[in-house]
GUNU-697394 format. One record per residue (C-alpha): residue number from 0; residue in one letter; chain; x negated, y, z. Coordinates in Angstrom, 1 decimal, padded with zeros to 4 digits. Layout:
N
ATOM  torti  lummar  vexpa       u       v       w
ATOM    NUM       a      A       X       Y       Z
...
end
This chain:
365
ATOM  torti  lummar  vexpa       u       v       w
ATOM      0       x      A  -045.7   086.0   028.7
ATOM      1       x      A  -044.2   082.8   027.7
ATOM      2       x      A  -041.5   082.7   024.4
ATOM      3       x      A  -038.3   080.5   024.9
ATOM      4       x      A  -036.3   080.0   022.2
ATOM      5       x      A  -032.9   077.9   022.2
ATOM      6       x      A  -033.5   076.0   019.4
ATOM      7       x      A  -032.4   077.3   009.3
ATOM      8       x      A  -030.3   083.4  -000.3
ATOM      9       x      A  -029.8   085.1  -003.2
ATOM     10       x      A  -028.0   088.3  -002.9
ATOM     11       x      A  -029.8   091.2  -003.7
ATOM     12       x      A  -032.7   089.8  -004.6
ATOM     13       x      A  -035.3   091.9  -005.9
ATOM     14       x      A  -038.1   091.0  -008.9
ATOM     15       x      A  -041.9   091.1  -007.8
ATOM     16       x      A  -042.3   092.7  -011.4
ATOM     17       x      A  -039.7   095.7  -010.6
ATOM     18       x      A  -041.0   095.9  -007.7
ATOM     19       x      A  -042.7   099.1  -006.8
ATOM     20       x      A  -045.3   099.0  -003.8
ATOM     21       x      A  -044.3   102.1  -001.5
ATOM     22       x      A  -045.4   100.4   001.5
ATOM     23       x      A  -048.5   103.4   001.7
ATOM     24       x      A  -045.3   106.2   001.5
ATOM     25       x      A  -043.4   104.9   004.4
ATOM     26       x      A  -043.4   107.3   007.5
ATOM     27       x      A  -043.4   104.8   010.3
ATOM     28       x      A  -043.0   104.1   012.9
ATOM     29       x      A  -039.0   102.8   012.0
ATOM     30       x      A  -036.8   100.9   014.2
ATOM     31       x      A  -033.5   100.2   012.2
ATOM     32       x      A  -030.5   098.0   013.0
ATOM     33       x      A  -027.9   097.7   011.1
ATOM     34       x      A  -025.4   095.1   009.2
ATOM     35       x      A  -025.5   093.2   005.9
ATOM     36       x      A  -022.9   090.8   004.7
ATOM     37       x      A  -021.8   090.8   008.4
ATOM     38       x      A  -025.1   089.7   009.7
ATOM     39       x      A  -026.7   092.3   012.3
ATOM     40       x      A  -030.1   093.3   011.3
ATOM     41       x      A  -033.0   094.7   012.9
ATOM     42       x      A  -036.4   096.0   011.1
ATOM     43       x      A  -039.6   097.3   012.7
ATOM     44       x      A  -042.5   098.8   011.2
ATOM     45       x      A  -045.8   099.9   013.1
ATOM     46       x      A  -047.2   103.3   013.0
ATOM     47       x      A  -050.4   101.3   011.8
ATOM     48       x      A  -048.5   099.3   009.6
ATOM     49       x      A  -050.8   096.6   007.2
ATOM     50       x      A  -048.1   096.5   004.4
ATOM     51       x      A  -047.4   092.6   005.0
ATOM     52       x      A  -043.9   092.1   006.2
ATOM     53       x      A  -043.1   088.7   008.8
ATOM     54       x      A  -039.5   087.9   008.1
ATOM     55       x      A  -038.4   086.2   011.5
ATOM     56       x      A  -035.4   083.2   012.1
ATOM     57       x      A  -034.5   082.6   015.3
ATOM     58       x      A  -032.9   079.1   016.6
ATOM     59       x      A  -029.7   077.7   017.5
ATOM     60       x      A  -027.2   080.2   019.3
ATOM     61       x      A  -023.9   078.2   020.4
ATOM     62       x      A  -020.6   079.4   018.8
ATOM     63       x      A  -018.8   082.1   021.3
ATOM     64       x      A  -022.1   083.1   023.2
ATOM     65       x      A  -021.7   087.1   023.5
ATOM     66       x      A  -023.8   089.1   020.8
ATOM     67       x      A  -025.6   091.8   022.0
ATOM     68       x      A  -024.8   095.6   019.5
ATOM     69       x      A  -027.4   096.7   018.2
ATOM     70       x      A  -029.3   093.2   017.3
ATOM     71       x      A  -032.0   093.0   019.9
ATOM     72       x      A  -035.7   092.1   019.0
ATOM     73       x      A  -036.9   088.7   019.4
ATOM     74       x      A  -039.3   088.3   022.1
ATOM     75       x      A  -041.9   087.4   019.3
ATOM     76       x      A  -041.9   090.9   017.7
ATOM     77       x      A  -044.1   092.5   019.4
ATOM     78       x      A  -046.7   089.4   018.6
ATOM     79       x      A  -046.7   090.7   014.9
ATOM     80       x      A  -045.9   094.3   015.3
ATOM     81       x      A  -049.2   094.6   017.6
ATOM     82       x      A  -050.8   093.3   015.0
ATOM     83       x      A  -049.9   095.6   012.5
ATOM     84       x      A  -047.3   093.6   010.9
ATOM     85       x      A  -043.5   094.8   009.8
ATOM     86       x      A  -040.8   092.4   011.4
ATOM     87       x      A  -037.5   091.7   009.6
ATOM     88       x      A  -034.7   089.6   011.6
ATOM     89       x      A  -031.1   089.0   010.7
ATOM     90       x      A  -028.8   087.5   013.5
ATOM     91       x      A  -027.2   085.6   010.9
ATOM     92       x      A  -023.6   085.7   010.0
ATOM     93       x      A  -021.7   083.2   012.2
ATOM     94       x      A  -023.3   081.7   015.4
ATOM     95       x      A  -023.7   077.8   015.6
ATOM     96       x      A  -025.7   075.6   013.1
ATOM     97       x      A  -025.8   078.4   010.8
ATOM     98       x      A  -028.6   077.5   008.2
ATOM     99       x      A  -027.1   078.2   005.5
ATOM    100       x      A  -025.7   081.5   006.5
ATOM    101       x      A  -029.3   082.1   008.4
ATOM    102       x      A  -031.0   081.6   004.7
ATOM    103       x      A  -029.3   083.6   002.3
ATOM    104       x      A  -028.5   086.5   005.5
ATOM    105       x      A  -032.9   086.5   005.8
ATOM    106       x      A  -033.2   086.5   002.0
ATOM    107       x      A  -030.6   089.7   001.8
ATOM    108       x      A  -032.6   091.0   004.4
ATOM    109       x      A  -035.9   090.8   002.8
ATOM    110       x      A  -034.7   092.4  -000.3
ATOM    111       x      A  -033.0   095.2   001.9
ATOM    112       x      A  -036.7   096.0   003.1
ATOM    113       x      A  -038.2   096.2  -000.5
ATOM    114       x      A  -035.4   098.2  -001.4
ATOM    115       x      A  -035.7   101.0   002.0
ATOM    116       x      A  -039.8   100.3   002.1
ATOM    117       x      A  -041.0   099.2  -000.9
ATOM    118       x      A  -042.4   095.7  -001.7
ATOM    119       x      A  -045.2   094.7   000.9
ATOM    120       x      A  -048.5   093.6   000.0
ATOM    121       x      A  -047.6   090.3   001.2
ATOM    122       x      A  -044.6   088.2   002.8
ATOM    123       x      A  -044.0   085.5   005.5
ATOM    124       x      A  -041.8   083.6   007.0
ATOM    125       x      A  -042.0   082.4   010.9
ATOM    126       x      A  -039.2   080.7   012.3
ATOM    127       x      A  -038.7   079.1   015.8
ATOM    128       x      A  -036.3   076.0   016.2
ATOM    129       x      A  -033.2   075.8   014.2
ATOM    130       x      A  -035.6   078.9   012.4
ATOM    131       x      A  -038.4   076.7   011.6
ATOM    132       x      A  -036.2   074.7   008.8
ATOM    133       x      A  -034.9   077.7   007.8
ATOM    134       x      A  -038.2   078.8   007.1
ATOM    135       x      A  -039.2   076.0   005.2
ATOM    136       x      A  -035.9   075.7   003.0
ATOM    137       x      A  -036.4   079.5   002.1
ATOM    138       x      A  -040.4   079.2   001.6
ATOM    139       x      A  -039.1   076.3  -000.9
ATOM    140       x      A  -036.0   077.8  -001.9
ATOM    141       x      A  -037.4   081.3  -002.5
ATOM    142       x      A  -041.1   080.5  -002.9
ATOM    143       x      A  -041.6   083.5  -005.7
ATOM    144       x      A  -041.2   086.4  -002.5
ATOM    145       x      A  -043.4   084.5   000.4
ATOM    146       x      A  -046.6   083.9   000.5
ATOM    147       x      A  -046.9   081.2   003.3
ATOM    148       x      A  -044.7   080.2   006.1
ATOM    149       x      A  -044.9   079.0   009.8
ATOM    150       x      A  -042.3   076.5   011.5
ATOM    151       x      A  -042.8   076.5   015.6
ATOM    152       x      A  -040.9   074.0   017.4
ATOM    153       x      A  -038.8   073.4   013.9
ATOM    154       x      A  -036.0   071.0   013.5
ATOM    155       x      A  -037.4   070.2   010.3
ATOM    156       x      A  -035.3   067.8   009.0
ATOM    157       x      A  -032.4   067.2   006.0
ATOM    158       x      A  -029.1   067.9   007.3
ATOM    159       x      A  -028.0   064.4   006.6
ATOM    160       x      A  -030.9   063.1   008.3
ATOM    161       x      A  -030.6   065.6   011.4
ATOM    162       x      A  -026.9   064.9   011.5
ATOM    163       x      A  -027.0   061.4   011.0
ATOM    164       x      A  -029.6   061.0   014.1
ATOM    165       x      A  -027.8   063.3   016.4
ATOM    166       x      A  -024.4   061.4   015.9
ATOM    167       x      A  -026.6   058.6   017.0
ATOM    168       x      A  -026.4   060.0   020.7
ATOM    169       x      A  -022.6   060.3   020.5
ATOM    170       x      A  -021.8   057.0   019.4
ATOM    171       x      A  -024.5   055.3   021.6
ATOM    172       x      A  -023.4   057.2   024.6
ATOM    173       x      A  -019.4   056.1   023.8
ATOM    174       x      A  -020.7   052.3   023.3
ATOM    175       x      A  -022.6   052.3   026.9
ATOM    176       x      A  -020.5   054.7   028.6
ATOM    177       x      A  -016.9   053.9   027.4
ATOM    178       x      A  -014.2   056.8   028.2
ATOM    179       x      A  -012.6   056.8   031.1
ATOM    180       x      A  -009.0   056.2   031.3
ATOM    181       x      A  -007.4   060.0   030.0
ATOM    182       x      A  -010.9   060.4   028.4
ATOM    183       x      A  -011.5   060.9   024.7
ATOM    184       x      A  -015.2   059.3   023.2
ATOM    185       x      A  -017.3   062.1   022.4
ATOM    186       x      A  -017.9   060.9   018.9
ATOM    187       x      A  -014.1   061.1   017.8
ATOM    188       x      A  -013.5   064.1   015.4
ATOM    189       x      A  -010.0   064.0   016.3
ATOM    190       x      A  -010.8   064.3   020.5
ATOM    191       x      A  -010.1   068.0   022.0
ATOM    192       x      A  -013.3   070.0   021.4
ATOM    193       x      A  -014.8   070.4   024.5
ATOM    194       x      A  -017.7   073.3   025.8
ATOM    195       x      A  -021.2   072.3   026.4
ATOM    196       x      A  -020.7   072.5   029.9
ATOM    197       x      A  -018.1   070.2   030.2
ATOM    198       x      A  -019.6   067.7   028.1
ATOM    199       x      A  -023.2   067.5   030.0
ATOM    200       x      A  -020.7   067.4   033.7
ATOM    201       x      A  -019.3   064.3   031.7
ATOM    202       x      A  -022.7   062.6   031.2
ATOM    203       x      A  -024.1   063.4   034.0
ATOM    204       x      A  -020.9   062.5   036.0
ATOM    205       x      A  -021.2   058.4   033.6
ATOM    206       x      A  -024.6   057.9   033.7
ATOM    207       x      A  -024.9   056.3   037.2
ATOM    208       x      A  -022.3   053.8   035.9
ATOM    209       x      A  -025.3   052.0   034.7
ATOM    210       x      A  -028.7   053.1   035.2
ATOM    211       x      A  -029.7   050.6   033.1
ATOM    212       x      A  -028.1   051.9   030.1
ATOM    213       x      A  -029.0   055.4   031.0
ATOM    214       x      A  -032.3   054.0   031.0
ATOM    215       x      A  -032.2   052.4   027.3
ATOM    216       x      A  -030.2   055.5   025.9
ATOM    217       x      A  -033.3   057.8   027.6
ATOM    218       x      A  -036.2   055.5   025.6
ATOM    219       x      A  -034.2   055.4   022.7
ATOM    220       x      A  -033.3   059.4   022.1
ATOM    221       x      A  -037.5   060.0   023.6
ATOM    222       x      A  -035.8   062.0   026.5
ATOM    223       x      A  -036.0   061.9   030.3
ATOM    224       x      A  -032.8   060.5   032.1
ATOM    225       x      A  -032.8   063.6   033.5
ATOM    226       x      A  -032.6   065.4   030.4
ATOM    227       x      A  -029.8   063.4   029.0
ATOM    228       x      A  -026.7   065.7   029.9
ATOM    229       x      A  -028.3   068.5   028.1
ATOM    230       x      A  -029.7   066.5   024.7
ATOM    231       x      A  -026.1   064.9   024.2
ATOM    232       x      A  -024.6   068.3   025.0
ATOM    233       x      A  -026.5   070.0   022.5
ATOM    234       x      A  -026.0   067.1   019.7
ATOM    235       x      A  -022.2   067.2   020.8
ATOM    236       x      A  -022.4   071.3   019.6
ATOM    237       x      A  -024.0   070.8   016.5
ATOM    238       x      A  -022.4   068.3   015.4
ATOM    239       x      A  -018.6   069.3   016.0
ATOM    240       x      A  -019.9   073.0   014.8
ATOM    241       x      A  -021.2   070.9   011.4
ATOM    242       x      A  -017.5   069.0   011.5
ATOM    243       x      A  -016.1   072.5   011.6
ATOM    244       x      A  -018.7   074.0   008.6
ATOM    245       x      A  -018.1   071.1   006.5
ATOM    246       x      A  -013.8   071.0   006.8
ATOM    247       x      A  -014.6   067.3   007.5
ATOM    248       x      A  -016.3   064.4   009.4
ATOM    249       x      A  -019.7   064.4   008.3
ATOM    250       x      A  -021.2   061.3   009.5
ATOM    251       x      A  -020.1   057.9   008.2
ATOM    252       x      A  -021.3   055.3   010.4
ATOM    253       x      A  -019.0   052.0   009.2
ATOM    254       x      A  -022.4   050.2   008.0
ATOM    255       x      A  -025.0   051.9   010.0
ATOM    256       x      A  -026.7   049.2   012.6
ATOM    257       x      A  -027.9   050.4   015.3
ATOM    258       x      A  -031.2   048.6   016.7
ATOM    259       x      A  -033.1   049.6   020.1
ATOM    260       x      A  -030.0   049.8   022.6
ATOM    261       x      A  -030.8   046.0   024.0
ATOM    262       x      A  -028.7   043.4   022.8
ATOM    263       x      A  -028.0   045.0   019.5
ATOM    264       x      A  -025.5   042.6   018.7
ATOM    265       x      A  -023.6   043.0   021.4
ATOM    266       x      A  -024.4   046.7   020.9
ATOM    267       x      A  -022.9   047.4   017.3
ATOM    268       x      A  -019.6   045.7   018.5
ATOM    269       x      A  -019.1   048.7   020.6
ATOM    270       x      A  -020.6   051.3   018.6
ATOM    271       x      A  -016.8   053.3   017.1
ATOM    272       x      A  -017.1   053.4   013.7
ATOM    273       x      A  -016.0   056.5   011.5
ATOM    274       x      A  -015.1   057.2   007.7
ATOM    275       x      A  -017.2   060.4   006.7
ATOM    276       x      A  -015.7   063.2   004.5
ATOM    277       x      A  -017.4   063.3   001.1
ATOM    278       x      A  -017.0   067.5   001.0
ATOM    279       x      A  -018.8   067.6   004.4
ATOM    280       x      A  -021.2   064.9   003.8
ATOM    281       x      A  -021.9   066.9   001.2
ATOM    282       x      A  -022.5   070.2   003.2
ATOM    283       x      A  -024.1   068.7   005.6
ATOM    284       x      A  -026.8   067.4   003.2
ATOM    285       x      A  -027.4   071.2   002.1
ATOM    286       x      A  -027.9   072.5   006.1
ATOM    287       x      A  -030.4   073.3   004.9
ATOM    288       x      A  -031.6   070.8   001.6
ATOM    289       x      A  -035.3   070.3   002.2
ATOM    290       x      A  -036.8   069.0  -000.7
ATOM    291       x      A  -040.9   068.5   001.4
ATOM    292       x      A  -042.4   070.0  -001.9
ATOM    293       x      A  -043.7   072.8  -000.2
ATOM    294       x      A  -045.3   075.4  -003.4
ATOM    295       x      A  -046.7   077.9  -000.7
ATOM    296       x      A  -048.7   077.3   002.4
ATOM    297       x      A  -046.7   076.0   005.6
ATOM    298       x      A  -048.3   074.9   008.8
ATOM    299       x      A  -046.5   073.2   011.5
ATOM    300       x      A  -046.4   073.5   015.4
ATOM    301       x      A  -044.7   071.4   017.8
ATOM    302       x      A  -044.6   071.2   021.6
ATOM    303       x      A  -045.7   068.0   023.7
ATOM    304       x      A  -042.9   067.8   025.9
ATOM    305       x      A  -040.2   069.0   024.1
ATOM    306       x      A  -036.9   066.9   024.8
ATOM    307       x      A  -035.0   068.8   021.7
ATOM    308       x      A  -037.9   068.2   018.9
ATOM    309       x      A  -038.7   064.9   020.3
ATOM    310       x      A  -041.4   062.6   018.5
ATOM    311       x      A  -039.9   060.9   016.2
ATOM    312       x      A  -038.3   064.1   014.4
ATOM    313       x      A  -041.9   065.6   014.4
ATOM    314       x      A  -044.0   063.8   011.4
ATOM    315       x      A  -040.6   063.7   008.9
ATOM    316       x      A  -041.6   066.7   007.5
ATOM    317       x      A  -045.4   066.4   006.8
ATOM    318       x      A  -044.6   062.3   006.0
ATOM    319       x      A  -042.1   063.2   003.1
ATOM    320       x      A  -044.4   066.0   001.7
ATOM    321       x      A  -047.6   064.4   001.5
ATOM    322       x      A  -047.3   063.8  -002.4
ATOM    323       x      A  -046.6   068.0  -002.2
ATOM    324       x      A  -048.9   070.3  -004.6
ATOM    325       x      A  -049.4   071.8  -001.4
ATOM    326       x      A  -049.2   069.7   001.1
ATOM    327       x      A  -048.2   071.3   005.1
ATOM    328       x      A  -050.7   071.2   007.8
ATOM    329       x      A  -049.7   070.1   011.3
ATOM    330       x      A  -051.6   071.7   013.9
ATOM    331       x      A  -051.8   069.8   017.4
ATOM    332       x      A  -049.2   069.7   019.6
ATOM    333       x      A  -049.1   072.5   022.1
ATOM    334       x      A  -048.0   071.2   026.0
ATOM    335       x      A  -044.8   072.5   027.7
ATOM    336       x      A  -041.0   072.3   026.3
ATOM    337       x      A  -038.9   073.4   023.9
ATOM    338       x      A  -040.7   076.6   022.2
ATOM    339       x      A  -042.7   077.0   025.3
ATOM    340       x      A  -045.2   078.4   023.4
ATOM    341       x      A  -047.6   081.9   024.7
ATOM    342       x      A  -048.3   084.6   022.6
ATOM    343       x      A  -051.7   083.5   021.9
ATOM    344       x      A  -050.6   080.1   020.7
ATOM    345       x      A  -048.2   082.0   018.6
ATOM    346       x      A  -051.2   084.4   017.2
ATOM    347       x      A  -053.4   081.3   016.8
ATOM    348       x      A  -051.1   079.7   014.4
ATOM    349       x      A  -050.1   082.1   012.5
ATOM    350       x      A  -053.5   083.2   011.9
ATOM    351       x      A  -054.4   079.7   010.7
ATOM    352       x      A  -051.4   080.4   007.8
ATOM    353       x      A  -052.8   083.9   007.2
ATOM    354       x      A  -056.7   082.9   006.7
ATOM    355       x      A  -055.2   079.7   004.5
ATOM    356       x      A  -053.7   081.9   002.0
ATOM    357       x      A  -056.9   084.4   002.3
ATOM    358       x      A  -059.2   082.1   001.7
ATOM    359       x      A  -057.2   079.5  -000.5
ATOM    360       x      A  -058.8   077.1   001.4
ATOM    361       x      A  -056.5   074.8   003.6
ATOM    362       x      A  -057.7   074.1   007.0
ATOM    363       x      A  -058.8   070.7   008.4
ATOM    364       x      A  -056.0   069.1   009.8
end
């Protein structure tokens, strides 16, 4: 089986030291759904359960997509659960970029478990996508209840550095590909908001105005041509979703320059330029706030191909962190797209995390 995935804390929290260890008294196995805060929930435990608990973010899921009742389980569960592992996964308050939700809804969820099962011997956190930042800002957020943390196909970046860079495609795709007449710019936080659909039928339906600026656009965003509809589409949804979150533009772009479009001159003419909103400048910077200084172990998996996590988002992460007292570990890029990872792969990293914290030893990179 191959794992797709479409892609980041304080309530309830519970004291290591009040703790008590009942995870020998459970009776599993236990499937249990439920809701906290308004998040859906589901928990599973093994009848062989180990006592170690994997607390599991998923990725992006776009605003209005239909929620299934109870909260299914991920296709990764039964990666862990086989193993002997407990899995814990919120579906997260509110749909969207919902990082911040995503990381205080995990965190309740965690302490839920220690409260129902009693605190496990130890804790991680595995997130896929938009999941593998949230993993990292709650391994650095909440590094007192995890004991390590894997990020697969993670869009580990700062907000303001993720939003910044996907606001990129918009503006770009406005300066080669100007509106038609009727059209709005996809950039402009004041333009209709449009569905994902509609906005990928509106690149694909510009770019053969100039393949030569398709072209240009493609190198610069590390994507196929072919692949542009859906990348803009995708940065279009986060980034109005993030205008929505934040009450406010949260971009602004009046001094940026722009380099590797051509002509940049000629370029940065075009390029609209926009005030951002201090408030969602502001929120943006905290979805989620990574500050690379890692205290627990965190290792690192990409995919070769992947046109959403594209190379130059990949090393941010592991770059900023190097000065860390425990610096991340990057394991080798895995061929095939976004999350197009097998189970094996899956079990291969996460057993590189596991034997890191066993041994204290961190592997070779």
């Amino acid at each position: 089986m191959r794992l797709t995935c479409l892609s980041l804390a304080w309530c309830l929290a519970v004291s290591p030291a009040l703790a008590l260890d009942t995870s020998t008294a459970v009776s599993p196995p236990v499937d249990e759904t439920g809701t906290l805060a308004e998040a859906p929930y589901r928990i599973a435990i093994p009848a062989d359960w180990n006592g170690e608990l994997v607390v599991l973010a998923h990725g992006f899921e776009p605003v209005g997509v239909p929620r299934a009742t109870p909260w299914p389980a991920d296709p990764a569960t039964p990666i862990f659960t086989s193993a002997r592992y407990a899995v814990a996964q919120s579906g997260y308050a509110t749909q969207g970029w919902a990082v911040r939700d995503a990381i205080a809804d995990s965190e309740r969820l965690r302490a839920h478990f220690v409260q129902r099962h009693g605190y496990p011997k130890k804790t991680w956190m595995v997130g896929f996508s938009m999941g593998g930042g949230i993993a990292i800002a709650s391994l650095e957020q909440q590094a007192a209840y995890y004991d390590g943390a894997l990020s697969l196909c993670g869009a580990n970046l700062p907000g303001d550095v993720l939003a910044n860079d996907l606001f990129t495609s918009l503006v770009a795709f406005d300066a080669l590909f100007p509106p038609r007449e009727g059209a709005h710019r996809l950039s402009d936080p004041a333009a209709p908001m449009l569905d994902q659909g509609a906005v990928m039928d509106r690149v694909d339906a510009d770019l053969p105005r100039d393949p030569a600026a398709a072209q240009r656009l493609a190198a610069k965003l590390e994507v196929s041509v072919e692949s542009l509809p859906g990348t803009v589409g995708l940065h279009y949804l986060v980034i109005r979703d993030l205008m929505t979150r934040g009450g406010g533009m949260p971009v602004d772009n009046r001094l940026v320059r722009y380099t590797g479009f051509g002509d940049d001159d000629a370029f940065n003419r075009r390029v609209p330029r926009y005030v951002g909103d201090v408030a969602a400048m502001d929120y943006v910077a905290a979805a989620p706030a990574l500050s690379a200084r890692p205290q627990k172990p965190l290792v690192l998996q990409y995919n070769a191909d992947d046109p959403t996590i594209n190379p130059r988002f990949r090393p941010v992460y592991a770059q900023r962190a190097q000065g860390a007292a425990v610096a991340p570990l990057t394991l080798p890029d895995v061929p095939g797209g976004h999350c197009r990872f097998s189970e094996d792969q899956v079990r291969d990293a996460f057993r590189v995390l596991t034997e890191w914290v066993e041994t204290g030893k961190r592997p070779n990179g």
